[in-house]
PQR file with spaces between the fields and no chain letter, atoms N, CA, C, O and H, PARSE charges and radii, in Angstrom:
ATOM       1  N    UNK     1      -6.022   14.449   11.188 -0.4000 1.5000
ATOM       2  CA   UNK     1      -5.656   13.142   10.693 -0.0000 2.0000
ATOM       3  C    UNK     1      -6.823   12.178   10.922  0.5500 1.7000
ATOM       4  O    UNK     1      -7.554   12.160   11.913 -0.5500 1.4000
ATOM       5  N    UNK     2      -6.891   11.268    9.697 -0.4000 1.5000
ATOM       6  CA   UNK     2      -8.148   10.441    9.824 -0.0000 2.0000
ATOM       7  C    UNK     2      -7.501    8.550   10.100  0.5500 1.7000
ATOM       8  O    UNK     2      -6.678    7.893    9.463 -0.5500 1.4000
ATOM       9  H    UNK     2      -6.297   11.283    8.893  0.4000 1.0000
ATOM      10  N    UNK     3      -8.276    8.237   11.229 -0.4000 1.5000
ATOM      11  CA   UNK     3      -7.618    7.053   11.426 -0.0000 2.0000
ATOM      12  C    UNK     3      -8.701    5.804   10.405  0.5500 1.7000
ATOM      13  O    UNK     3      -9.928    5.757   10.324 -0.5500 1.4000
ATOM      14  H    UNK     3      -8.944    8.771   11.747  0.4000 1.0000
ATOM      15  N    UNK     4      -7.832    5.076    9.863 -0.4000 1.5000
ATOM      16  CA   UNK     4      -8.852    4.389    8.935 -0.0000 2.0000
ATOM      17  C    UNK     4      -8.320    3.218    8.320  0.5500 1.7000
ATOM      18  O    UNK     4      -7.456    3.080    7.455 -0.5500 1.4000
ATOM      19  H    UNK     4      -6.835    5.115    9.928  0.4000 1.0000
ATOM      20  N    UNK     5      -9.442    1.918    9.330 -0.4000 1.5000
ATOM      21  CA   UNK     5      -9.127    0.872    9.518 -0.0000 2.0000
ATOM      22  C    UNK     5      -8.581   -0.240    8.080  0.5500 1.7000
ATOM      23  O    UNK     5      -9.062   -0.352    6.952 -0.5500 1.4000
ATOM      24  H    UNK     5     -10.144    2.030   10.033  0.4000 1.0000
ATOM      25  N    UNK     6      -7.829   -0.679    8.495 -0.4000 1.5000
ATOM      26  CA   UNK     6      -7.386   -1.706    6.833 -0.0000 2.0000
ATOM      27  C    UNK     6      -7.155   -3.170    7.663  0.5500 1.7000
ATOM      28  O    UNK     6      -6.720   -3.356    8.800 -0.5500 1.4000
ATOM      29  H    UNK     6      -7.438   -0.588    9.411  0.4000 1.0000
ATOM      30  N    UNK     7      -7.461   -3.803    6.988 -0.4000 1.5000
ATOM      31  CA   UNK     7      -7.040   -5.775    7.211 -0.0000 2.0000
ATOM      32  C    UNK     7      -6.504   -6.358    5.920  0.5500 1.7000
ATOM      33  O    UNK     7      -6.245   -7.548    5.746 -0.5500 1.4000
ATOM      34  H    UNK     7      -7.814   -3.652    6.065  0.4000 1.0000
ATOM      35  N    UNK     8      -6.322   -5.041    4.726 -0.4000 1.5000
ATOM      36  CA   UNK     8      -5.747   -5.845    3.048 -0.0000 2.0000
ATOM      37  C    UNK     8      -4.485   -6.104    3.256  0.5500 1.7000
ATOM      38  O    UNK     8      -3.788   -5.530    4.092 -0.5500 1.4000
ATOM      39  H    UNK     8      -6.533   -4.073    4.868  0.4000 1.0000
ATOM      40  N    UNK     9      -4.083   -7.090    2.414 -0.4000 1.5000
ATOM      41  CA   UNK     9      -2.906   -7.130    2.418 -0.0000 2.0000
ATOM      42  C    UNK     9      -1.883   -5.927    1.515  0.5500 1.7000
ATOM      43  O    UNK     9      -1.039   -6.166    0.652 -0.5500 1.4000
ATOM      44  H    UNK     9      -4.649   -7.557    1.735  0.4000 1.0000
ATOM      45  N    UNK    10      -2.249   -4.805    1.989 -0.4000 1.5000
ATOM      46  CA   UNK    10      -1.440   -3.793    1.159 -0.0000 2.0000
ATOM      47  C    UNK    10      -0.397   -3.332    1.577  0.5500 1.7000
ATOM      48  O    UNK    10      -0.140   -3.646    2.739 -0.5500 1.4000
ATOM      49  H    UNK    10      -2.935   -4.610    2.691  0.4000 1.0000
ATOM      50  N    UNK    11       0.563   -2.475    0.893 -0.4000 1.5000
ATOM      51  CA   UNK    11       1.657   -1.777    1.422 -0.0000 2.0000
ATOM      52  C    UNK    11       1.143   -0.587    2.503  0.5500 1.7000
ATOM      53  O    UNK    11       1.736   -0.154    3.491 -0.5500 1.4000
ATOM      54  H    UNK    11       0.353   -2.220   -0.051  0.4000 1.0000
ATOM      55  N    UNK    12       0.269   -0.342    2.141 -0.4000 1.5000
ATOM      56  CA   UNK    12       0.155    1.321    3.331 -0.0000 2.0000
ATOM      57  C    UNK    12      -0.400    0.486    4.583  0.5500 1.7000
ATOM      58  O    UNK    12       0.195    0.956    5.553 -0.5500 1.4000
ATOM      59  H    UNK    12      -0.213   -0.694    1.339  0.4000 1.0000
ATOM      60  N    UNK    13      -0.975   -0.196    4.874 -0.4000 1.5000
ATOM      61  CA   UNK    13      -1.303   -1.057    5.891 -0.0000 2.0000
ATOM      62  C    UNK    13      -0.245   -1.451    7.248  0.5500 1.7000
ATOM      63  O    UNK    13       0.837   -1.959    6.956 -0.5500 1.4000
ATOM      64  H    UNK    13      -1.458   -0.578    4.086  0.4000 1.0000
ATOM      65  N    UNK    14      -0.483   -1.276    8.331 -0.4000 1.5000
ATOM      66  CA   UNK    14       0.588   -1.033    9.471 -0.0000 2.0000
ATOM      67  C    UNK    14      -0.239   -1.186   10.688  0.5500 1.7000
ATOM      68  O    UNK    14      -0.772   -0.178   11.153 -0.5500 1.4000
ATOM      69  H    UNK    14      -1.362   -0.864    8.569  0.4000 1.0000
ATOM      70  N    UNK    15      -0.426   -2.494   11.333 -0.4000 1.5000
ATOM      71  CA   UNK    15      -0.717   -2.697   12.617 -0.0000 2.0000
ATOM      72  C    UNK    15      -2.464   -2.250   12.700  0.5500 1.7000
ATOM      73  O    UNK    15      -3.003   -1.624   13.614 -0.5500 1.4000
ATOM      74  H    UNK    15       0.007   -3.313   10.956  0.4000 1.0000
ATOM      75  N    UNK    16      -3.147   -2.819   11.377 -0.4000 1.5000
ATOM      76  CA   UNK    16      -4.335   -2.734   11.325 -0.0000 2.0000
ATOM      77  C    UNK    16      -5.376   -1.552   10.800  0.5500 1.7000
ATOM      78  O    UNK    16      -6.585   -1.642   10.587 -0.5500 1.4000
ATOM      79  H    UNK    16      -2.710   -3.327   10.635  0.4000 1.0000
ATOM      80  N    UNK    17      -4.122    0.051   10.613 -0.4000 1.5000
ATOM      81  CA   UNK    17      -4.535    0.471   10.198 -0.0000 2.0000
ATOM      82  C    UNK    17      -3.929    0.950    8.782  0.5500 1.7000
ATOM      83  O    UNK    17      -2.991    0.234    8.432 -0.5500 1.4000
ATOM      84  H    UNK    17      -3.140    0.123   10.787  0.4000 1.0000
ATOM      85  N    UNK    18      -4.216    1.905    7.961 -0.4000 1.5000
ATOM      86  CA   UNK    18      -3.816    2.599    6.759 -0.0000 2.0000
ATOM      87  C    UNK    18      -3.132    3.637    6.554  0.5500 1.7000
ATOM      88  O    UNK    18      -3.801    4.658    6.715 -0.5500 1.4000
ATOM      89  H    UNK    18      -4.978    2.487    8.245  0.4000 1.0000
ATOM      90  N    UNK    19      -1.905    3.839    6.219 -0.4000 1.5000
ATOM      91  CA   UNK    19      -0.849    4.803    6.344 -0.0000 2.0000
ATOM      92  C    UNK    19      -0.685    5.449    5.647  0.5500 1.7000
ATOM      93  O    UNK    19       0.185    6.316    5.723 -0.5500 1.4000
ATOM      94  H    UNK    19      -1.362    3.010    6.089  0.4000 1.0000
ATOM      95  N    UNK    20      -1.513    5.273    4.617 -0.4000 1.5000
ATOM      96  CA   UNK    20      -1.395    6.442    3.448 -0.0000 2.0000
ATOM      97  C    UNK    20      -1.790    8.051    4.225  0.5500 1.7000
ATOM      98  O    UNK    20      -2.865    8.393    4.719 -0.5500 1.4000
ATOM      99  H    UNK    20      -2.220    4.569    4.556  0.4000 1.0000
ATOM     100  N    UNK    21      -0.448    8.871    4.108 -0.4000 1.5000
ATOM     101  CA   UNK    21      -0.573   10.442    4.242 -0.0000 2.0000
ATOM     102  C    UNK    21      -1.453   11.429    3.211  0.5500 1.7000
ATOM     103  O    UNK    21      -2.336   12.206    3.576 -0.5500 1.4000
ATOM     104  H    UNK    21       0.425    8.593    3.707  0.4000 1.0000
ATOM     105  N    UNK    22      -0.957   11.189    1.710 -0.4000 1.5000
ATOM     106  CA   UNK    22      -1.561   11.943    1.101 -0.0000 2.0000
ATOM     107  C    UNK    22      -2.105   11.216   -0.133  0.5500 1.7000
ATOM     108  O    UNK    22      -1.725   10.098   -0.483 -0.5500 1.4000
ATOM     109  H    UNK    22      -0.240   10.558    1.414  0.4000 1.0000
ATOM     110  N    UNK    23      -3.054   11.973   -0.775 -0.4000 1.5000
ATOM     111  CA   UNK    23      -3.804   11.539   -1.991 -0.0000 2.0000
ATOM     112  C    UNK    23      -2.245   11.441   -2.925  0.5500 1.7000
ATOM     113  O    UNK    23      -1.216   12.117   -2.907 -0.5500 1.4000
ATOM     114  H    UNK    23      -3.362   12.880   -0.490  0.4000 1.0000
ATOM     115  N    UNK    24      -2.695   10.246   -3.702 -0.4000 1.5000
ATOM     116  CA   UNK    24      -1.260    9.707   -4.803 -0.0000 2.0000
ATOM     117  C    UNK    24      -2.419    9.594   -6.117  0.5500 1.7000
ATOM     118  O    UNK    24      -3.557   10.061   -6.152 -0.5500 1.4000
ATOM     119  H    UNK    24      -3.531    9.697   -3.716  0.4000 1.0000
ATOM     120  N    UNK    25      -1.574    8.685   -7.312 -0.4000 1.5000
ATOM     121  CA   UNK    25      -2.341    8.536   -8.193 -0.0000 2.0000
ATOM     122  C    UNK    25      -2.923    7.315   -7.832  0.5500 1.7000
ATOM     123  O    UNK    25      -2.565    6.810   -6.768 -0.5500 1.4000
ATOM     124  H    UNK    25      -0.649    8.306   -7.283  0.4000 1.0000
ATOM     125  N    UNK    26      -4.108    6.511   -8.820 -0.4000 1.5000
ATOM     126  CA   UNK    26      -4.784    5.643   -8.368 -0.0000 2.0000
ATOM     127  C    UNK    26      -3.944    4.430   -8.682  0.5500 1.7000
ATOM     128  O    UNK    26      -3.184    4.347   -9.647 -0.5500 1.4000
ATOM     129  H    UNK    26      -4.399    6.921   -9.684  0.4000 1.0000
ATOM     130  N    UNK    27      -4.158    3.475   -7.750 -0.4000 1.5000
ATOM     131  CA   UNK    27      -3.275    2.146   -8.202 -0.0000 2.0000
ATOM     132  C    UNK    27      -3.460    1.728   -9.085  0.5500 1.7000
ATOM     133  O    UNK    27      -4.547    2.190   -9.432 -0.5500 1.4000
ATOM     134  H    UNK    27      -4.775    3.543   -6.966  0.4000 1.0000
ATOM     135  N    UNK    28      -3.056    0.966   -9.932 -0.4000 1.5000
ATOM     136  CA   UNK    28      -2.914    0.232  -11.167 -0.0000 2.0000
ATOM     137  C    UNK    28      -3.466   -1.286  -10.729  0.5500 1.7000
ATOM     138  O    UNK    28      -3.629   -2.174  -11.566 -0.5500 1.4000
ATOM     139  H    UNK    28      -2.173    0.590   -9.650  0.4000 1.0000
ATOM     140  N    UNK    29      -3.630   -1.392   -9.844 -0.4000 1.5000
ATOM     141  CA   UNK    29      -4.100   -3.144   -9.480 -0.0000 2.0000
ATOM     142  C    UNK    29      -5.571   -2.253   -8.644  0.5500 1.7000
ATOM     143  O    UNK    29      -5.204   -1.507   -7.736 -0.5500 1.4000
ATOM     144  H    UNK    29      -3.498   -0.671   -9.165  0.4000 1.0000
ATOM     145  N    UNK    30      -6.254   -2.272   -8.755 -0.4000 1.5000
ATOM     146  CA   UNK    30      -7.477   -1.478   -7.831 -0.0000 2.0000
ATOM     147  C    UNK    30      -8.238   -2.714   -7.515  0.5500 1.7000
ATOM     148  O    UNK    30      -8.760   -3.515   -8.291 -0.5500 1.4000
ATOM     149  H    UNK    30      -6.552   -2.878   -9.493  0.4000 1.0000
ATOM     150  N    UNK    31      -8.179   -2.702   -5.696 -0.4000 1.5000
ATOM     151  CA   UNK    31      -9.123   -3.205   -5.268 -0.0000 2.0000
ATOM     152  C    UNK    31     -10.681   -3.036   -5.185  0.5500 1.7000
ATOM     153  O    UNK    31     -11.285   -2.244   -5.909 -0.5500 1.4000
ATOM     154  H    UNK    31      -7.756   -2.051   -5.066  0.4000 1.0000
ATOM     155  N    UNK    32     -11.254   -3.788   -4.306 -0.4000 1.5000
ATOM     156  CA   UNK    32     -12.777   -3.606   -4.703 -0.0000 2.0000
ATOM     157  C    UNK    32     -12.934   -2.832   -3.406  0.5500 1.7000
ATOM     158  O    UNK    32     -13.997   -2.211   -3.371 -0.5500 1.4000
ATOM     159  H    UNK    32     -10.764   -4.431   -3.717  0.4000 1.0000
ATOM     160  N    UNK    33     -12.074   -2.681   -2.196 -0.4000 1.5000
ATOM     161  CA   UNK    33     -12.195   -2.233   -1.100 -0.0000 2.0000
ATOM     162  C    UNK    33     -11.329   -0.701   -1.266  0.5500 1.7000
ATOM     163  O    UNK    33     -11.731    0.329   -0.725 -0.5500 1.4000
ATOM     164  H    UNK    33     -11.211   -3.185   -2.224  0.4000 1.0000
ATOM     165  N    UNK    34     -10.289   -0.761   -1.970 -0.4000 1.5000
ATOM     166  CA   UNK    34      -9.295    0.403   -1.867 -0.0000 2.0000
ATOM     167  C    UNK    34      -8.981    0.512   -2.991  0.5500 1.7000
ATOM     168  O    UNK    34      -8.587   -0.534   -3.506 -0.5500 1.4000
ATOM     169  H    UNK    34      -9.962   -1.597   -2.410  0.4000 1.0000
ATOM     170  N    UNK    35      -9.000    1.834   -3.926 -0.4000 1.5000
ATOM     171  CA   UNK    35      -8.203    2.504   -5.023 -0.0000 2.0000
ATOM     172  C    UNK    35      -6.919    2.213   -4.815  0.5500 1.7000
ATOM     173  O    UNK    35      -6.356    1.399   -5.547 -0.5500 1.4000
ATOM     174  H    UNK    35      -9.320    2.684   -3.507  0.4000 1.0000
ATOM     175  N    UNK    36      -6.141    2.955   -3.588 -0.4000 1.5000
ATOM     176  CA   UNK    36      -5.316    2.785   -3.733 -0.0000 2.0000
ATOM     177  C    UNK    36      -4.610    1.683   -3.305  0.5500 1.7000
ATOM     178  O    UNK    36      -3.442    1.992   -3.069 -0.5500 1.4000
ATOM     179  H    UNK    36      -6.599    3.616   -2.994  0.4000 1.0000
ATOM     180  N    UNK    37      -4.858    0.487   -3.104 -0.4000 1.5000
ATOM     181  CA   UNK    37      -4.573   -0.808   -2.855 -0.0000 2.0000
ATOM     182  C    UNK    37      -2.961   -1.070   -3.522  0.5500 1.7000
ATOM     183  O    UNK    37      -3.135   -0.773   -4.704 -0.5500 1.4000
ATOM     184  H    UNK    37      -5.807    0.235   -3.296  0.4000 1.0000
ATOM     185  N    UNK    38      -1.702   -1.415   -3.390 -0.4000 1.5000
ATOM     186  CA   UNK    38      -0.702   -1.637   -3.614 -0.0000 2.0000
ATOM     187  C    UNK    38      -0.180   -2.887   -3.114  0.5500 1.7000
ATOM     188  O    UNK    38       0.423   -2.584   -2.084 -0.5500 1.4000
ATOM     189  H    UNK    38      -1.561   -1.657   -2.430  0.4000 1.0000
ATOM     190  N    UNK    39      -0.092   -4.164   -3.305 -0.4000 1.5000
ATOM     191  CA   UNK    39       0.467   -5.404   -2.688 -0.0000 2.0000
ATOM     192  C    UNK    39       1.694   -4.790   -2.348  0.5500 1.7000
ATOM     193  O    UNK    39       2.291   -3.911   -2.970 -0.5500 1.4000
ATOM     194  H    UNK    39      -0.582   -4.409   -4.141  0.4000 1.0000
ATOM     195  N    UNK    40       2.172   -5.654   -0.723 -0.4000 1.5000
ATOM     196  CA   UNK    40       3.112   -6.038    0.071 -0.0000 2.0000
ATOM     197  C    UNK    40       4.114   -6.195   -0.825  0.5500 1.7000
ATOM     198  O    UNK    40       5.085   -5.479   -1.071 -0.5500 1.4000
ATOM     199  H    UNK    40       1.687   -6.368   -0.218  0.4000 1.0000
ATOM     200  N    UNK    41       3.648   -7.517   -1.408 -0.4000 1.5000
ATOM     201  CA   UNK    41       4.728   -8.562   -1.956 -0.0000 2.0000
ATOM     202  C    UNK    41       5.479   -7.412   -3.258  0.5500 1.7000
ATOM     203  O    UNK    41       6.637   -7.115   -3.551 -0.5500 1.4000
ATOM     204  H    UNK    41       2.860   -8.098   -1.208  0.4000 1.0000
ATOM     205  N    UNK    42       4.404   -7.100   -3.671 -0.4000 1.5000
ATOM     206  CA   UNK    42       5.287   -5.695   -5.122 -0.0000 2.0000
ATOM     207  C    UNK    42       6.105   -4.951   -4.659  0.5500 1.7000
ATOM     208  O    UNK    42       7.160   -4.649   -5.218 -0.5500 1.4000
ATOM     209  H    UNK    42       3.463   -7.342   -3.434  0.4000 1.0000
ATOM     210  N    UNK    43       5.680   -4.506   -3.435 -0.4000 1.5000
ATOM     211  CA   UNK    43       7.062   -3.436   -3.040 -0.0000 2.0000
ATOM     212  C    UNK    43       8.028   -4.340   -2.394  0.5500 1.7000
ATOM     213  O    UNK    43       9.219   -4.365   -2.706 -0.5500 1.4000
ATOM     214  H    UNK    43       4.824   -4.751   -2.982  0.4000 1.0000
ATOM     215  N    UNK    44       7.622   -4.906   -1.704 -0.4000 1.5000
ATOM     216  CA   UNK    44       9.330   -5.618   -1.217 -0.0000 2.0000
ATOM     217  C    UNK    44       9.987   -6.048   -2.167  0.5500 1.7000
ATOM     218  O    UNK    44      11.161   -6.107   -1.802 -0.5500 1.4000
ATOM     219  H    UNK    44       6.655   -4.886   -1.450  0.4000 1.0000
ATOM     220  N    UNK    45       9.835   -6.498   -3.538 -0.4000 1.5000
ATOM     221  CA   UNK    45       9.941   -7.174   -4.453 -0.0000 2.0000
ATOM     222  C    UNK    45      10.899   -5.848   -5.344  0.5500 1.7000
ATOM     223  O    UNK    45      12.027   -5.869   -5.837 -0.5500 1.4000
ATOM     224  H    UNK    45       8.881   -6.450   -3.834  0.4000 1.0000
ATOM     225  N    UNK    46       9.729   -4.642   -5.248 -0.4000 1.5000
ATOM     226  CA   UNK    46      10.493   -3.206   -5.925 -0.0000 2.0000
ATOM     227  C    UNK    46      11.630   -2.781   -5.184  0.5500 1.7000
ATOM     228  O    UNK    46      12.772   -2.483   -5.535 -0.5500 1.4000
ATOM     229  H    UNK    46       8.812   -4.625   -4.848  0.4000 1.0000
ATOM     230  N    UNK    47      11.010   -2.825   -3.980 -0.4000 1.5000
ATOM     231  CA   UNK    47      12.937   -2.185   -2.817 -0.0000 2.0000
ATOM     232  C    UNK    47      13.852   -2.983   -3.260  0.5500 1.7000
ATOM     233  O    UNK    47      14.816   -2.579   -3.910 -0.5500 1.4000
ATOM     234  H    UNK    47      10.083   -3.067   -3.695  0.4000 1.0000
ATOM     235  N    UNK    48      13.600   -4.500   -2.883 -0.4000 1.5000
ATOM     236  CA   UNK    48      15.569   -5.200   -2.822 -0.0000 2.0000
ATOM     237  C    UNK    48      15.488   -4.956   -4.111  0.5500 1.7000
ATOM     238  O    UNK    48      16.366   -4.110   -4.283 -0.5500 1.4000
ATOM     239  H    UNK    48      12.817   -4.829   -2.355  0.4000 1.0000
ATOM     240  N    UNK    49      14.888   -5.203   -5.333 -0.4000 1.5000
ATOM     241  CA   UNK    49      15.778   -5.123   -6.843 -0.0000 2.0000
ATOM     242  C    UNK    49      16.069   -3.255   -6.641  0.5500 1.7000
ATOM     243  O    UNK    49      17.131   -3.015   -7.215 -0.5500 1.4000
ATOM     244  H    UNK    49      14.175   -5.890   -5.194  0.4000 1.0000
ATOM     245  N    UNK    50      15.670   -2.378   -6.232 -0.4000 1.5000
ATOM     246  CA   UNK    50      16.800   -1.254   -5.933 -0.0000 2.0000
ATOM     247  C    UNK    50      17.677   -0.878   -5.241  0.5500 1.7000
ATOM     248  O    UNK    50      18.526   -0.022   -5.487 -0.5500 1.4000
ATOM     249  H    UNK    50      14.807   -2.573   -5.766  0.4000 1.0000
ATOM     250  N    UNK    51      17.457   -1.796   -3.882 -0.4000 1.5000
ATOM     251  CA   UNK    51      18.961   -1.729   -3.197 -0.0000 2.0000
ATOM     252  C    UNK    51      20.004   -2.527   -3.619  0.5500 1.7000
ATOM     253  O    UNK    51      21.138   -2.231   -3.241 -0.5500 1.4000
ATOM     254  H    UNK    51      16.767   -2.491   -3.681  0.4000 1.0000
ATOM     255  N    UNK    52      19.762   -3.875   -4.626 -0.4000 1.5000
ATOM     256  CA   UNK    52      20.396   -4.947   -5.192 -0.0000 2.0000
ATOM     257  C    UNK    52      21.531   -4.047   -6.161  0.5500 1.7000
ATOM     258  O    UNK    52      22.731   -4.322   -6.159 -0.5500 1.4000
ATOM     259  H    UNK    52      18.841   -4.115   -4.933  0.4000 1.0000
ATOM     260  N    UNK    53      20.939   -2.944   -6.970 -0.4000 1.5000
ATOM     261  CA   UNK    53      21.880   -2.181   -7.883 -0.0000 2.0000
ATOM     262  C    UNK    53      22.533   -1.191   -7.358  0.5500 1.7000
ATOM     263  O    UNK    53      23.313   -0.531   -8.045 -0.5500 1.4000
ATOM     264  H    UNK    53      19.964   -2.721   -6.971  0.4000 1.0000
């Protein structure tokens, strides 16, 4: 396991570092720091409208 530092405001991001387990497809919003870069705010935003239904 590779430990590997993050400060973005992304979803895989957790207490400074990066939580991504495995290679996914590339994000659709691509940062200049991270491919796979995913905003916070999108997924919390994606969960409650699926726990909402």
């Amino acid at each position: 396991m590779i430990n590997i530092n993050c400060c973005l405001p992304c979803f895989y991001e957790n207490d400074g570092k990066c939580t991504l387990t495995h290679i996914t497809s590339l994000s659709s919003t691509p940062h200049p720091q991270c491919v796979y870069f995913v905003p916070k705010e999108q997924n919390i935003k994606a969960k409650k409208n699926i726990t909402e239904h």
